[in-house]
PyMOL Python script that loads the backbone (N, CA, C, O; Angstrom):
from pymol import cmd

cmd.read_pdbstr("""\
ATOM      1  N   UNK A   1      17.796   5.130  -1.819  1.00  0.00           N
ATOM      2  CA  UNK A   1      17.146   3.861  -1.597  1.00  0.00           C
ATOM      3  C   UNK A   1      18.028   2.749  -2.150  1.00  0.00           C
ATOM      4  O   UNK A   1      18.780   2.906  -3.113  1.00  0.00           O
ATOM      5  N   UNK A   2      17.852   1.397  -1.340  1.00  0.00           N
ATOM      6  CA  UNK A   2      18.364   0.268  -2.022  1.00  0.00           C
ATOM      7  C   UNK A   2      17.864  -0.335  -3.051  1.00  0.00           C
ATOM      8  O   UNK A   2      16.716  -0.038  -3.383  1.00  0.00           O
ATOM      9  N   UNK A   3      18.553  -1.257  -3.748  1.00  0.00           N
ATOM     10  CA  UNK A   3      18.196  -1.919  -4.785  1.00  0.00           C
ATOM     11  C   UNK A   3      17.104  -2.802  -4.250  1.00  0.00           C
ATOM     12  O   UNK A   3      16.175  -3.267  -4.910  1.00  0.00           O
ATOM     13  N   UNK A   4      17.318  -2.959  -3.070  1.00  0.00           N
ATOM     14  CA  UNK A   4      16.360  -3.687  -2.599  1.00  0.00           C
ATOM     15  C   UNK A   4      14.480  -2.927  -1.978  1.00  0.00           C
ATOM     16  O   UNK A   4      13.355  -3.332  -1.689  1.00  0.00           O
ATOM     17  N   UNK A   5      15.162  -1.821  -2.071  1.00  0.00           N
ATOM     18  CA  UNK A   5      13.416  -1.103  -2.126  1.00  0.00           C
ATOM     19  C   UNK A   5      11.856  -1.192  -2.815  1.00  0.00           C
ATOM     20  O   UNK A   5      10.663  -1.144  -2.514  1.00  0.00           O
ATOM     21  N   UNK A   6      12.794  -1.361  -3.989  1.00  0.00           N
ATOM     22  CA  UNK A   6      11.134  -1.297  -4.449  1.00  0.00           C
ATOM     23  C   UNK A   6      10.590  -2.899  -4.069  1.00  0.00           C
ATOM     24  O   UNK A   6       9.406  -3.099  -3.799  1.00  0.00           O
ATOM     25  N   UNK A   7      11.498  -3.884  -4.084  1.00  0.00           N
ATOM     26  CA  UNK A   7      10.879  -5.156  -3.448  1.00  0.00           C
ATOM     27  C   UNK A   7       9.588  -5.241  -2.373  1.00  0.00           C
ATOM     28  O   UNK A   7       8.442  -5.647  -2.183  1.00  0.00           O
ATOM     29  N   UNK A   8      11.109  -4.285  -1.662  1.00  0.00           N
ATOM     30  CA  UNK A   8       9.909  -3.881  -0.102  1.00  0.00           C
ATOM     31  C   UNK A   8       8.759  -3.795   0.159  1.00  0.00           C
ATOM     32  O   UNK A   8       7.982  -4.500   0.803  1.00  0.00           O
ATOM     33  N   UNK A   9       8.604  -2.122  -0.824  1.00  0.00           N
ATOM     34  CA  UNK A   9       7.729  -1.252  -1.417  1.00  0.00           C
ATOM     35  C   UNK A   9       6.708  -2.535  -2.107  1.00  0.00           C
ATOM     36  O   UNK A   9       5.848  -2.744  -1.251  1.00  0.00           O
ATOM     37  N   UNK A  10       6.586  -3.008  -2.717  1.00  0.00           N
ATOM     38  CA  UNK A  10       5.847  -3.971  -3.618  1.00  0.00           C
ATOM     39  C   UNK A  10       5.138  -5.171  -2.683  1.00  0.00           C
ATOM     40  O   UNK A  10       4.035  -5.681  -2.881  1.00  0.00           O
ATOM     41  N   UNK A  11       6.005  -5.450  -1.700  1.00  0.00           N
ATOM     42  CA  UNK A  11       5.424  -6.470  -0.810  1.00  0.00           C
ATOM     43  C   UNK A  11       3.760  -5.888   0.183  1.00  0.00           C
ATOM     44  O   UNK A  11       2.648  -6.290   0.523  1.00  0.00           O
ATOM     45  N   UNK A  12       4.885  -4.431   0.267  1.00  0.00           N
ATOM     46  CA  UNK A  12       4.177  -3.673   1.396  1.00  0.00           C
ATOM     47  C   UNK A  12       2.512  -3.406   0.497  1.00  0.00           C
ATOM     48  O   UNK A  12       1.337  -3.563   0.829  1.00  0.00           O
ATOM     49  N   UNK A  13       3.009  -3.070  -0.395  1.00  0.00           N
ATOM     50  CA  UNK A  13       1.797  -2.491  -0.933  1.00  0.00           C
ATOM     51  C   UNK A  13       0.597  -3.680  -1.212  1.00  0.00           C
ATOM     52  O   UNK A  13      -0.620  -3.522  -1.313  1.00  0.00           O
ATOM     53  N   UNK A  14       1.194  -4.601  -1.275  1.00  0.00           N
ATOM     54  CA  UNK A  14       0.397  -6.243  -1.552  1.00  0.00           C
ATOM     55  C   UNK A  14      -0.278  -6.586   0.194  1.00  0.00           C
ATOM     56  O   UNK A  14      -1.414  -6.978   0.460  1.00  0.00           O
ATOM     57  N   UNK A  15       0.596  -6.352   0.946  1.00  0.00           N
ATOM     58  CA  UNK A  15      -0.051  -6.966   2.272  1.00  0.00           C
ATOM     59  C   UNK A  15      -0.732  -5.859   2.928  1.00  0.00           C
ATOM     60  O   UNK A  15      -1.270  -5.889   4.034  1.00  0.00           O
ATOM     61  N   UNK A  16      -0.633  -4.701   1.976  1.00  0.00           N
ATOM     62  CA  UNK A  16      -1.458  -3.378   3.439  1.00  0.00           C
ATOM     63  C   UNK A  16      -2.559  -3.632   2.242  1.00  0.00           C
ATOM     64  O   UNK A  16      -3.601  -3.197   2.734  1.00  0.00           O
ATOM     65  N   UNK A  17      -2.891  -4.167   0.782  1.00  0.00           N
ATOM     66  CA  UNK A  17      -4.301  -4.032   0.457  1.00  0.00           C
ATOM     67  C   UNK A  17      -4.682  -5.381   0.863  1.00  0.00           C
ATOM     68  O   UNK A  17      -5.821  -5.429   0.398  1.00  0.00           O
ATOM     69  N   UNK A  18      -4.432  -6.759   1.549  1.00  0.00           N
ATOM     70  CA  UNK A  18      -4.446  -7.630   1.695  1.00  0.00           C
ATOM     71  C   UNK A  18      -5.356  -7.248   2.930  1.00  0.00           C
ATOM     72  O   UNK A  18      -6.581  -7.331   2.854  1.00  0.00           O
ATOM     73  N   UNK A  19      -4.500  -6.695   4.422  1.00  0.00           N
ATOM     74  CA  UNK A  19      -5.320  -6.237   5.609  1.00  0.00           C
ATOM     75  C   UNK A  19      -6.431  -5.450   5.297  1.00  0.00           C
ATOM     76  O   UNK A  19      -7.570  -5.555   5.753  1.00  0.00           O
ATOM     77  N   UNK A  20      -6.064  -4.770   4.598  1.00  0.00           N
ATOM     78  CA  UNK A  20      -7.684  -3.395   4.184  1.00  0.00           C
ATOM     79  C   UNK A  20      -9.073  -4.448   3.760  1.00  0.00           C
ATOM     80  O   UNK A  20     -10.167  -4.493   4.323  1.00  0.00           O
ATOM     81  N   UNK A  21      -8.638  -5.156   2.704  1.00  0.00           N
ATOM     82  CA  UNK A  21      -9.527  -6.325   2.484  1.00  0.00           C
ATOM     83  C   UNK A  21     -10.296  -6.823   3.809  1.00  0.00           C
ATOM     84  O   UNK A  21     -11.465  -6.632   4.144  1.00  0.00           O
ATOM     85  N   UNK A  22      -9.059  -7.660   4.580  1.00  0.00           N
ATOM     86  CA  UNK A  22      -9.753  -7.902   5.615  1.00  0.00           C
ATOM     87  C   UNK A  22     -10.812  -7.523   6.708  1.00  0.00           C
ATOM     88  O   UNK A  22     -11.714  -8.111   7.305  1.00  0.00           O
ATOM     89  N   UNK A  23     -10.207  -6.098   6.684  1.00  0.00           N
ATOM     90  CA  UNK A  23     -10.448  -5.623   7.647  1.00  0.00           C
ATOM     91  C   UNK A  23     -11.983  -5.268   7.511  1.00  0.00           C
ATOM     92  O   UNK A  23     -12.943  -5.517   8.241  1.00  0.00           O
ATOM     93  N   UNK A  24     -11.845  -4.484   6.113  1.00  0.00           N
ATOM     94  CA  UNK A  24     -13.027  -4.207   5.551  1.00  0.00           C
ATOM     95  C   UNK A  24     -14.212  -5.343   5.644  1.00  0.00           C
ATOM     96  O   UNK A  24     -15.335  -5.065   6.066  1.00  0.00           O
ATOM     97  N   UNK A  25     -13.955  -6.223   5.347  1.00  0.00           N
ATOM     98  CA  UNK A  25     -15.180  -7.578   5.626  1.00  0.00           C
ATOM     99  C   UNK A  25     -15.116  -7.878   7.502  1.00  0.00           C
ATOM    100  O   UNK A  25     -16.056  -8.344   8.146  1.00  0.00           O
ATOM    101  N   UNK A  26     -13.976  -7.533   7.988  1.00  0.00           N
ATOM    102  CA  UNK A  26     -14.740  -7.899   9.439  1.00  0.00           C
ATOM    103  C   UNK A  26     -15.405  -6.637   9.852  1.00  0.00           C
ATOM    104  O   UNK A  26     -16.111  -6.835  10.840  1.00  0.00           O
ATOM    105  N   UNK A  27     -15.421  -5.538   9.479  1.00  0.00           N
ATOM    106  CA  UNK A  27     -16.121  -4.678   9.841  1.00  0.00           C
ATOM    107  C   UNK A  27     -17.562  -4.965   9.281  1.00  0.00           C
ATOM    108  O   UNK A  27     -18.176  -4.444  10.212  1.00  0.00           O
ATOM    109  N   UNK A  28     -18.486  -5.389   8.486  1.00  0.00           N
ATOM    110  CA  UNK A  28     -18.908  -5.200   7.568  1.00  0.00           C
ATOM    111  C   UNK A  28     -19.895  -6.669   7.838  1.00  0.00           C
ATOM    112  O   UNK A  28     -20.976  -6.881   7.290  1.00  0.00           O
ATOM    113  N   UNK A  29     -19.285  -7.472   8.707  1.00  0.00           N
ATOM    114  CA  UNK A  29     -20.081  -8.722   8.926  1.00  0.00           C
ATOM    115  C   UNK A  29     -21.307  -8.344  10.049  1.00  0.00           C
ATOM    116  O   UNK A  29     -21.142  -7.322  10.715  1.00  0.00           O
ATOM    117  N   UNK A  30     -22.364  -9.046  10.233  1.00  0.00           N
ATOM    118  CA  UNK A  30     -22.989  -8.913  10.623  1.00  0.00           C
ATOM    119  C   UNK A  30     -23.027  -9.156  12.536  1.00  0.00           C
ATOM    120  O   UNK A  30     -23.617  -8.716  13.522  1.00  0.00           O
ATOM    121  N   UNK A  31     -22.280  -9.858  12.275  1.00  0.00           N
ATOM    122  CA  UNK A  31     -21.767 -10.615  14.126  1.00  0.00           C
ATOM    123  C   UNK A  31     -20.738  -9.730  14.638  1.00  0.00           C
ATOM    124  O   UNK A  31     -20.381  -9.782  15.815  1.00  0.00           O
ATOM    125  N   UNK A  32     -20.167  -8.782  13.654  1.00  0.00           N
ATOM    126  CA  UNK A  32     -19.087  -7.776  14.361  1.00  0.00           C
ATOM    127  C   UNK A  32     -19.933  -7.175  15.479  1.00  0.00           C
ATOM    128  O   UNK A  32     -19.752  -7.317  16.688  1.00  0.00           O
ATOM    129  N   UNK A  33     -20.978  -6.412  14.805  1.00  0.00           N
ATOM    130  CA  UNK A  33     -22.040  -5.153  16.272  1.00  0.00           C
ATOM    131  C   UNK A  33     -21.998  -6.378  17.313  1.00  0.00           C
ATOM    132  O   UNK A  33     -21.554  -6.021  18.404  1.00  0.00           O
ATOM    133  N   UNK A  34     -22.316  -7.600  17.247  1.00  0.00           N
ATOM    134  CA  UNK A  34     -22.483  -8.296  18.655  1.00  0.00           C
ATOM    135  C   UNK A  34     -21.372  -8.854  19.399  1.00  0.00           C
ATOM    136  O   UNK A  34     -21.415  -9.200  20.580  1.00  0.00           O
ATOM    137  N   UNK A  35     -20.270  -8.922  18.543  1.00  0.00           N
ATOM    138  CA  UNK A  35     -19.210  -9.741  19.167  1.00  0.00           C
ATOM    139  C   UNK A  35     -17.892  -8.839  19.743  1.00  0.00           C
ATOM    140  O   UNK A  35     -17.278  -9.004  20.797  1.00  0.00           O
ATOM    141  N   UNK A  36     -17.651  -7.712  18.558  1.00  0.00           N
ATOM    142  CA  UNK A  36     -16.886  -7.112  18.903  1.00  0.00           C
ATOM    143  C   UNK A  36     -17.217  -6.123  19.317  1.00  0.00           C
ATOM    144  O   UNK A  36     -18.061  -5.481  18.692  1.00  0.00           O
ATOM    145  N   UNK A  37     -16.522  -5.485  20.875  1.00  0.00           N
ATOM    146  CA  UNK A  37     -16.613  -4.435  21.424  1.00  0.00           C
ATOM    147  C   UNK A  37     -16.496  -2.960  20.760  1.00  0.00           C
ATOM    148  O   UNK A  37     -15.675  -2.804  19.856  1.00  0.00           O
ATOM    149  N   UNK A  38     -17.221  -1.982  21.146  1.00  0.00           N
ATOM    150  CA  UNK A  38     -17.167  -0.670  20.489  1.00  0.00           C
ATOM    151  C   UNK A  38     -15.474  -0.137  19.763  1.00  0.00           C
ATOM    152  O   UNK A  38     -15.180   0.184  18.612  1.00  0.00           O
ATOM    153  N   UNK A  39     -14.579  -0.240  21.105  1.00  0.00           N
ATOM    154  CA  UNK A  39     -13.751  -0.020  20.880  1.00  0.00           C
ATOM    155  C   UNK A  39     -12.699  -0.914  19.977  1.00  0.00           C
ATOM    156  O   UNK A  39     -11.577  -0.466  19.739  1.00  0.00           O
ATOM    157  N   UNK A  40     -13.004  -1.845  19.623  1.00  0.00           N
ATOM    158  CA  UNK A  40     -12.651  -2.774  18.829  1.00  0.00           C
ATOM    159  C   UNK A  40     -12.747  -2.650  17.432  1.00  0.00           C
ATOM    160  O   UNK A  40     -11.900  -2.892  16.572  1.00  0.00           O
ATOM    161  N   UNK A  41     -13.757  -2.289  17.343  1.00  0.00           N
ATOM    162  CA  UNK A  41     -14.380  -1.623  15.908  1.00  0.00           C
ATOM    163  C   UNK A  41     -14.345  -0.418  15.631  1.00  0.00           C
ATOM    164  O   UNK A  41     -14.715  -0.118  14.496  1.00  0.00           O
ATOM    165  N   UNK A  42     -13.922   0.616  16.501  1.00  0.00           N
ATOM    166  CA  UNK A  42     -13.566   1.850  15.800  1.00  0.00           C
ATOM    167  C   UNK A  42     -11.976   1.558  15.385  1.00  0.00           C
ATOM    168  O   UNK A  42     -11.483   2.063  14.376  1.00  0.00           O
ATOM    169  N   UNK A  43     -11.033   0.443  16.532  1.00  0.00           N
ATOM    170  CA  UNK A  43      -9.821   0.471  15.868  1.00  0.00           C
ATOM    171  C   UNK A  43      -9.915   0.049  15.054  1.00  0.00           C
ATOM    172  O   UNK A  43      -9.421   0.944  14.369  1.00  0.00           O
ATOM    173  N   UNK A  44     -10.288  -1.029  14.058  1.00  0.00           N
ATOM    174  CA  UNK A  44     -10.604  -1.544  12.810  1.00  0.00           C
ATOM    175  C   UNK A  44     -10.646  -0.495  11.933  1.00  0.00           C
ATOM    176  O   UNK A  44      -9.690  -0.308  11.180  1.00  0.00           O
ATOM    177  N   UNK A  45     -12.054   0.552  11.902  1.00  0.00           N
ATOM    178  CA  UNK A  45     -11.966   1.294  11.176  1.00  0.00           C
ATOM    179  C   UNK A  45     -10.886   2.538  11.277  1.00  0.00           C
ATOM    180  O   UNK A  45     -10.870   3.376  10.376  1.00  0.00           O
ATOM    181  N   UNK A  46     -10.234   2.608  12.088  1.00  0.00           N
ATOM    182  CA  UNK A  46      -9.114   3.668  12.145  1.00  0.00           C
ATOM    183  C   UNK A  46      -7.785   3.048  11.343  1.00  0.00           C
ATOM    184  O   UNK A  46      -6.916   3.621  10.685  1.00  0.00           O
ATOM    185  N   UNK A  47      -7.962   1.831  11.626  1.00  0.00           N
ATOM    186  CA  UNK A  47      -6.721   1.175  10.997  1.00  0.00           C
ATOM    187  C   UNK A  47      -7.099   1.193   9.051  1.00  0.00           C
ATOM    188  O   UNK A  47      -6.301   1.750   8.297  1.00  0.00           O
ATOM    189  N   UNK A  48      -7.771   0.837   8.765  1.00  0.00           N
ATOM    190  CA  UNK A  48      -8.770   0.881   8.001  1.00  0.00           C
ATOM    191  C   UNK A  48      -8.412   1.903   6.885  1.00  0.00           C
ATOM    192  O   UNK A  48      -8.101   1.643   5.723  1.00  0.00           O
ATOM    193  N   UNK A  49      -8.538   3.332   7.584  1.00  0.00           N
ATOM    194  CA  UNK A  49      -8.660   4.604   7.365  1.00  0.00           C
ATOM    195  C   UNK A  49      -7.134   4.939   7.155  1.00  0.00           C
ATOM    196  O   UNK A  49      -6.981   5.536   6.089  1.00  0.00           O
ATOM    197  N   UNK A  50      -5.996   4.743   7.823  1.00  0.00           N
ATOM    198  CA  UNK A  50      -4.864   4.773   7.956  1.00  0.00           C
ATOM    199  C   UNK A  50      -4.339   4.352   6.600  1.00  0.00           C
ATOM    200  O   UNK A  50      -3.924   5.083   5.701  1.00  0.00           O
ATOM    201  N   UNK A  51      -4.456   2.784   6.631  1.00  0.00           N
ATOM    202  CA  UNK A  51      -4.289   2.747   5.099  1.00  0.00           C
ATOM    203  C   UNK A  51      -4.687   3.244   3.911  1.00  0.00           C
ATOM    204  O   UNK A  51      -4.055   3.788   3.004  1.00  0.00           O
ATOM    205  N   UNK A  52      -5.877   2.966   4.054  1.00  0.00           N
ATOM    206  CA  UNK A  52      -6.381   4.201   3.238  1.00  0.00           C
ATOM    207  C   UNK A  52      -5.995   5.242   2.435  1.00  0.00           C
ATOM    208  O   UNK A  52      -6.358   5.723   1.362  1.00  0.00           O
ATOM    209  N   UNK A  53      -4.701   5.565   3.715  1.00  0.00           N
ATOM    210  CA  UNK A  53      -4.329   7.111   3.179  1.00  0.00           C
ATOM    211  C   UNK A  53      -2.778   6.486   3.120  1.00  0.00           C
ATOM    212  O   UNK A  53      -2.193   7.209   2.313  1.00  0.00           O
ATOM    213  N   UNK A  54      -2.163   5.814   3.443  1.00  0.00           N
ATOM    214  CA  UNK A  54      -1.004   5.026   3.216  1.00  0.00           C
ATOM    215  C   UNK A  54      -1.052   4.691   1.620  1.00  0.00           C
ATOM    216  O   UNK A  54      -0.396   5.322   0.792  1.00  0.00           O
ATOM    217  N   UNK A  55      -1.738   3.836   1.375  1.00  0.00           N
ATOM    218  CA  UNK A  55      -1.175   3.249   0.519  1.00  0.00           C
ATOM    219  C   UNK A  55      -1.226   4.183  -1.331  1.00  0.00           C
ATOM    220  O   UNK A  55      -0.626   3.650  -2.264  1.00  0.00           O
ATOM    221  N   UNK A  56      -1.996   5.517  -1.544  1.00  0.00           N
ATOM    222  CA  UNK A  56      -1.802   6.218  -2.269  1.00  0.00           C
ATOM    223  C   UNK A  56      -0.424   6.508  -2.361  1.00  0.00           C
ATOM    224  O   UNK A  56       0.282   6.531  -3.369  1.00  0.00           O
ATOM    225  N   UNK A  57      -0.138   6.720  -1.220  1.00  0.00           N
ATOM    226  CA  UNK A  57       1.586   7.348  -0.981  1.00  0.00           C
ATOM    227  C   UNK A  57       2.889   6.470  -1.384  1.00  0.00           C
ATOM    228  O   UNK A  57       3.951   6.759  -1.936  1.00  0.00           O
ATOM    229  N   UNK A  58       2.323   5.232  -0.847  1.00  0.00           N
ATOM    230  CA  UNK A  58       3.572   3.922  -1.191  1.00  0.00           C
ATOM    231  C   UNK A  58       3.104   3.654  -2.499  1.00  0.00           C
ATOM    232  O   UNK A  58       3.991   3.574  -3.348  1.00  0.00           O
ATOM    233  N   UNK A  59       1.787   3.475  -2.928  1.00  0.00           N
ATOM    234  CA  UNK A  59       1.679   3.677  -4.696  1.00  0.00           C
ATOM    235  C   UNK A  59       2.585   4.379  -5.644  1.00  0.00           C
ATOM    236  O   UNK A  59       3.245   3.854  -6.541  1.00  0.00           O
ATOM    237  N   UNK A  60       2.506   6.085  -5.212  1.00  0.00           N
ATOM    238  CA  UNK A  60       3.111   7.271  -5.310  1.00  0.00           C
ATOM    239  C   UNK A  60       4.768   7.168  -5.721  1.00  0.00           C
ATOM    240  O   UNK A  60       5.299   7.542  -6.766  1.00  0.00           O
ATOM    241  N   UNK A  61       5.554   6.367  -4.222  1.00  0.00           N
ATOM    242  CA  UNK A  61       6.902   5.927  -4.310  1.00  0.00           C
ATOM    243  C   UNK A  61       6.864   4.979  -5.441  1.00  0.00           C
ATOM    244  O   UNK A  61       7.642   5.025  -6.395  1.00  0.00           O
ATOM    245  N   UNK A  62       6.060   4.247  -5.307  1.00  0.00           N
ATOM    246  CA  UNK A  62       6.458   2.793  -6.619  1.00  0.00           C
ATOM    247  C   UNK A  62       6.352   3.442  -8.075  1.00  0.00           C
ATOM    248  O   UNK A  62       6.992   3.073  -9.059  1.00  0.00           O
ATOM    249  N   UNK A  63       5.509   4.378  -8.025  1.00  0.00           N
ATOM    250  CA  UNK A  63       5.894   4.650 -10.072  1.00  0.00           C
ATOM    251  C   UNK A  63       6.705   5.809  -9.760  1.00  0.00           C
ATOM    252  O   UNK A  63       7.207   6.204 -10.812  1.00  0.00           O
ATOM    253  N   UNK A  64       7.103   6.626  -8.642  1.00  0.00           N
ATOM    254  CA  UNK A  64       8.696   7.336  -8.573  1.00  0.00           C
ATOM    255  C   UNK A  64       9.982   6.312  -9.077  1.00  0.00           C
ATOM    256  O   UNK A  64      10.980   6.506  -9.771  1.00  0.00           O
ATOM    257  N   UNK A  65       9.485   5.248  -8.434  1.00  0.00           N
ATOM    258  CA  UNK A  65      10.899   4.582  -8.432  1.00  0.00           C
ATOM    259  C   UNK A  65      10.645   3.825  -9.525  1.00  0.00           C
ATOM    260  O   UNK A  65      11.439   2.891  -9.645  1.00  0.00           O
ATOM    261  N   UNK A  66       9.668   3.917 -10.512  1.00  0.00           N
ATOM    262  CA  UNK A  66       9.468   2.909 -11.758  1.00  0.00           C
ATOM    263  C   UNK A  66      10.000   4.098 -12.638  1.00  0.00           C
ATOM    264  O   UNK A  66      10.828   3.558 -13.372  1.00  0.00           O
ATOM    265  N   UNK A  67       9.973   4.915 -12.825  1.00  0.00           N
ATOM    266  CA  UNK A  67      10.388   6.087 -13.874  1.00  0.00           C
ATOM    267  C   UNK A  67      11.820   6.749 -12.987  1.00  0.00           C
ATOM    268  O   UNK A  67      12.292   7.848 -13.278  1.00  0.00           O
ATOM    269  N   UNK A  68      12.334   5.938 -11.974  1.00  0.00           N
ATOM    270  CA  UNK A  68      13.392   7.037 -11.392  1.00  0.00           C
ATOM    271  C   UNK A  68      14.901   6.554 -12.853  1.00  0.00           C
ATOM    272  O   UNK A  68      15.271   5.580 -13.508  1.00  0.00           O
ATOM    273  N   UNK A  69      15.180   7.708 -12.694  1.00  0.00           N
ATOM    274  CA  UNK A  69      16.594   7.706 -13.818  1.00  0.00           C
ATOM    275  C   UNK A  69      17.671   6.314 -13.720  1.00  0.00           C
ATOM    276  O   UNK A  69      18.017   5.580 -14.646  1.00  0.00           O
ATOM    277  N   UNK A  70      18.047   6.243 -12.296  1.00  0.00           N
ATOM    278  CA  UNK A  70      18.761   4.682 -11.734  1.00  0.00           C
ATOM    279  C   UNK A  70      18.205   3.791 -12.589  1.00  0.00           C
ATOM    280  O   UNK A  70      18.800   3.112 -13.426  1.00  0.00           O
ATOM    281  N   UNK A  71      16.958   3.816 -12.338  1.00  0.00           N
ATOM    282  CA  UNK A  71      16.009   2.256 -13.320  1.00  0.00           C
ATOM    283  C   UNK A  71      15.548   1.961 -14.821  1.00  0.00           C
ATOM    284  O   UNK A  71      15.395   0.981 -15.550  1.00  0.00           O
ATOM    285  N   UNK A  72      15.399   3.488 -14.887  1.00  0.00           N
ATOM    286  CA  UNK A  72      15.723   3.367 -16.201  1.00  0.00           C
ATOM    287  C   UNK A  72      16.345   2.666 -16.970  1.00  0.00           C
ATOM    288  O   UNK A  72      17.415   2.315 -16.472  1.00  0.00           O
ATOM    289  N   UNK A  73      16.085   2.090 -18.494  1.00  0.00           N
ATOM    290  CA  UNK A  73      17.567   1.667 -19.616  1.00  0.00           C
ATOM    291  C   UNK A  73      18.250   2.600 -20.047  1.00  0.00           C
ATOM    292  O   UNK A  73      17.681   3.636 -20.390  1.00  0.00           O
ATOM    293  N   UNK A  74      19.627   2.476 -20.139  1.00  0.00           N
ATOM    294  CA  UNK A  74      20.285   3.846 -20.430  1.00  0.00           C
ATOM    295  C   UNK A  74      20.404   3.946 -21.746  1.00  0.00           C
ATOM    296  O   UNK A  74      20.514   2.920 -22.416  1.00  0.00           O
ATOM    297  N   UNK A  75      20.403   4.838 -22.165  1.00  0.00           N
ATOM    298  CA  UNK A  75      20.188   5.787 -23.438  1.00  0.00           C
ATOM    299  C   UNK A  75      21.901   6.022 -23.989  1.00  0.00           C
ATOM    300  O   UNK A  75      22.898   5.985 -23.268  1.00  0.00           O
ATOM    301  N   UNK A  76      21.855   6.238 -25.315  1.00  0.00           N
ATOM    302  CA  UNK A  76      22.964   6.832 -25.601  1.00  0.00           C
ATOM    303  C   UNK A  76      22.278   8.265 -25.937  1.00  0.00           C
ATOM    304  O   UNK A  76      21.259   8.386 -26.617  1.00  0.00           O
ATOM    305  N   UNK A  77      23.129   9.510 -25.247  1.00  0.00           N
ATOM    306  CA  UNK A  77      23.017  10.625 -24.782  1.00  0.00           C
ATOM    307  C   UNK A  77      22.875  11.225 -26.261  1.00  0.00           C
ATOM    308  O   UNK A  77      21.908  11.945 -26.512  1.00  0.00           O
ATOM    309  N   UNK A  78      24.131  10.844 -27.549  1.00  0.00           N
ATOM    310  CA  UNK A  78      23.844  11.135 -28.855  1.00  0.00           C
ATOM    311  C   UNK A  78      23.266  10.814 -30.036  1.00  0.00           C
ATOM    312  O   UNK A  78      23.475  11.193 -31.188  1.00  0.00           O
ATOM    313  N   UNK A  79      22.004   9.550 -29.235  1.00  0.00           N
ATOM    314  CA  UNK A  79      21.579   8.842 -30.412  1.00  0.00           C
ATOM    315  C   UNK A  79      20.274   9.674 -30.995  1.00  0.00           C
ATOM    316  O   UNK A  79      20.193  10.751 -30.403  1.00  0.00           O
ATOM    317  N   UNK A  80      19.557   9.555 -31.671  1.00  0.00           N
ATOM    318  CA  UNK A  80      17.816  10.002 -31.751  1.00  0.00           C
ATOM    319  C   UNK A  80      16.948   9.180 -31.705  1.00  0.00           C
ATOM    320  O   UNK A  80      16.146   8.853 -32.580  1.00  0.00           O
ATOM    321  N   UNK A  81      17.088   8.777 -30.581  1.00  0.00           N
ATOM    322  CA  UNK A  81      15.970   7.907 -29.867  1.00  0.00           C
ATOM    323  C   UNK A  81      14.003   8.203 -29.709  1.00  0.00           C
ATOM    324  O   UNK A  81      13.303   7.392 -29.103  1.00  0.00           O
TER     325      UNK A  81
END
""", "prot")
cmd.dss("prot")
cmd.show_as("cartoon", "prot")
cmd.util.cbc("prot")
cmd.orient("prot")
């Protein structure tokens, strides 16, 4: 990965709980059953659901790459730290 990853990673993870938010309240409003079509609202909740299971995983990568050795401060190998 680049130095520039976990940026990514960090953005991503900010704007996919940002949509879930959303999404979650347009599902959830009362004018959705009348306005939006069936199929409209199961994609919502599929999308929904998707993240869902996304964003454990890009969580997952971000404290990989918060404890990865690269990022770490380096140590002296003979000190007693």
């Amino acid at each position: 990965m680049t130095q520039e990853s976990p940026a990514v990673i960090d953005r991503s993870i900010v704007q996919l709980e940002r949509l879930a938010a959303f999404l979650a309240d347009e599902i959830q409003q009362p004018w959705t059953t009348t306005v939006l079509p069936l199929s409209e609202r199961r994609l919502c909740k599929e999308a929904l659901l998707t993240i869902s299971v996304l964003l454990p995983k890009l969580q997952a990568v971000q404290r990989a790459q918060a404890l990865s050795p690269e990022r770490a401060p380096s140590r002296c190998p003979t000190c007693d730290d």
